[in-house]
N, C-alpha and C positions, 0 to 999 in steps of 0.2 A: 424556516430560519429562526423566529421566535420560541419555536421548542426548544431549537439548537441553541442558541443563547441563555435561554432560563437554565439547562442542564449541563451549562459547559462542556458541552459535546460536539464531537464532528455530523456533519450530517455522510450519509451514505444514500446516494440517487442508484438508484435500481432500476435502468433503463430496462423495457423488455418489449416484445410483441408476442401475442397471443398466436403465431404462426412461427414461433423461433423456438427449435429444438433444444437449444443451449439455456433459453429461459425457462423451459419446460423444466430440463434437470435439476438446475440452479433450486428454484422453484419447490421439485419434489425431493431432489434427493440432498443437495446441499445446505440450502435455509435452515431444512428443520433439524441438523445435527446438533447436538449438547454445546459441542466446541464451537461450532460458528454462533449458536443464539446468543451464548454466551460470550464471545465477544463484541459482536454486535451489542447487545443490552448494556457491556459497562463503557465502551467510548464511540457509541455513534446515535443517533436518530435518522432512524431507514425512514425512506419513502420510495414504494415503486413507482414507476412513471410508464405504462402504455405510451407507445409510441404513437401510435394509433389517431389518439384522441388529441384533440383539440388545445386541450392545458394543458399539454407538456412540449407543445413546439418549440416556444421560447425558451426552454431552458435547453431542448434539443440544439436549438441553434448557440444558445451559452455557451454549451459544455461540446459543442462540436460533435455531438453522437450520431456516425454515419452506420453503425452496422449495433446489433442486439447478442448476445445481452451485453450491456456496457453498464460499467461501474464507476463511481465519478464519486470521489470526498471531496468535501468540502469543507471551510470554515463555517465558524457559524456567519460571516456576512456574503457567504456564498462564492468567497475568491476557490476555485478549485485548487485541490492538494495536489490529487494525484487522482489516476483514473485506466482503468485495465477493461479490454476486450475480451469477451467469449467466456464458455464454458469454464469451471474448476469446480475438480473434487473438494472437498471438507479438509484437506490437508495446504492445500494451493490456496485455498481460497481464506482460509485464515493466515498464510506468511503476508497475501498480499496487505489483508486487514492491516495485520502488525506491522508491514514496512510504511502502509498508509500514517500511520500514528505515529510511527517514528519522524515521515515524511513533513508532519503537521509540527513536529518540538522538533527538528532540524529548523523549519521555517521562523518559528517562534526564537529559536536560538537557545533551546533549553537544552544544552550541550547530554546532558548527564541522562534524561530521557530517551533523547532520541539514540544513544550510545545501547541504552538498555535494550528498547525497543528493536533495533535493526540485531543487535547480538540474538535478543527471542528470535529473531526471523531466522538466521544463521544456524543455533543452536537447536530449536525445535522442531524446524523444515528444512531441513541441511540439503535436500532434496527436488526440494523448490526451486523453478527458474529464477525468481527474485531472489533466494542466498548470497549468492556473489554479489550482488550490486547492494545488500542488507551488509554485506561485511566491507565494502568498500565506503557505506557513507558512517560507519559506525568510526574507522579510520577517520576518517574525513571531522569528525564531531567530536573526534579526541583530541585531534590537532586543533580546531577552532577553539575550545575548552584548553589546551595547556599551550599551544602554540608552538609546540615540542615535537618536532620532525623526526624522531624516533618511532612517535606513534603511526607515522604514516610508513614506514620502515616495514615494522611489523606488520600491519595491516597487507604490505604486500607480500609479505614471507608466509601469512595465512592464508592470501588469495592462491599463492603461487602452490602453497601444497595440497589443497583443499580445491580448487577448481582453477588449474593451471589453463584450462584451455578456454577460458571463458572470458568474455572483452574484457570483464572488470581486472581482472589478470593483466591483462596487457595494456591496460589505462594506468594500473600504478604500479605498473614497470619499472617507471622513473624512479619510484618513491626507493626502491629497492636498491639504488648506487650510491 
């Protein structure tokens, strides 16, 4: 947490087990991509955490991590942001990065960030399970920023043509009458 604080960064907990096919991947073929180190290197401070061992119980038991690999942001005083289960390719695994960030200046209440942030995740990884739910809090961050229910309007008019069959769709439903 001290890293994370000196750098003004998230941290990123990299739960894993030395018997988990998911952290193997993670590990081999996801970490070491340009896109992932590089966003990792400008807004988090990673740590992995064996399961296994002895010093990572307590935060296992913190952060609730029942199965590997599990991924868990945090601030830097360790309140968790946001936190995803299992395996993801170099393209999944960076929207989640970027909705995590967004997740962190939504919490902060940095309206214009986190709007940036969740649109990158929408925009870049259109493809991504997290999209829909990046385009629904990006709505969601406009209105808290102008308080202007137009913006949630639209936000369903995008959810609705862009991933009409997806919860976030039918959570701002409403916004759309």
């Amino acid at each position: 947490m001290e890293e994370a604080k000196r750098a003004k960064k998230l941290m990123l907990l990299f739960f894993h087990s030395r018997q988990c096919s998911g952290c193997q991947a993670t590990i081999a073929k996801t970490l070491p991509d340009p896109n992932v180190s590089k966003l990792i290197d400008k807004e988090f401070v990673p740590a992995m955490l064996e399961t296994s061992e002895d010093a990572s119980q307590e935060l296992m038991k913190k952060y609730g991590v029942e199965w590997t690999p599990t991924f868990v942001v945090a601030d830097d005083s360790g309140n968790e942001i946001y936190k995803w289960v299992g395996y993801l390719p170099q393209p999944d695994f960076c929207a989640q990065l970027l909705f995590a960030e967004g997740r962190a200046a939504f919490k902060s209440k940095d309206w214009d960030r986190a709007d940036r942030c969740f649109n990158a995740v929408a925009d870049r990884f259109p493809d991504s399970d997290v999209a829909p739910e990046a385009l629904y809090y990006s709505g969601v961050a406009r209105y808290e920023k102008t308080n202007d229910a137009s913006n949630l309007a639209e936000t369903n008019r995008r959810l609705q043509a862009r991933y009409p069959d997806s919860s976030w769709a039918k959570r701002s439903s409403v916004w759309g009458k």
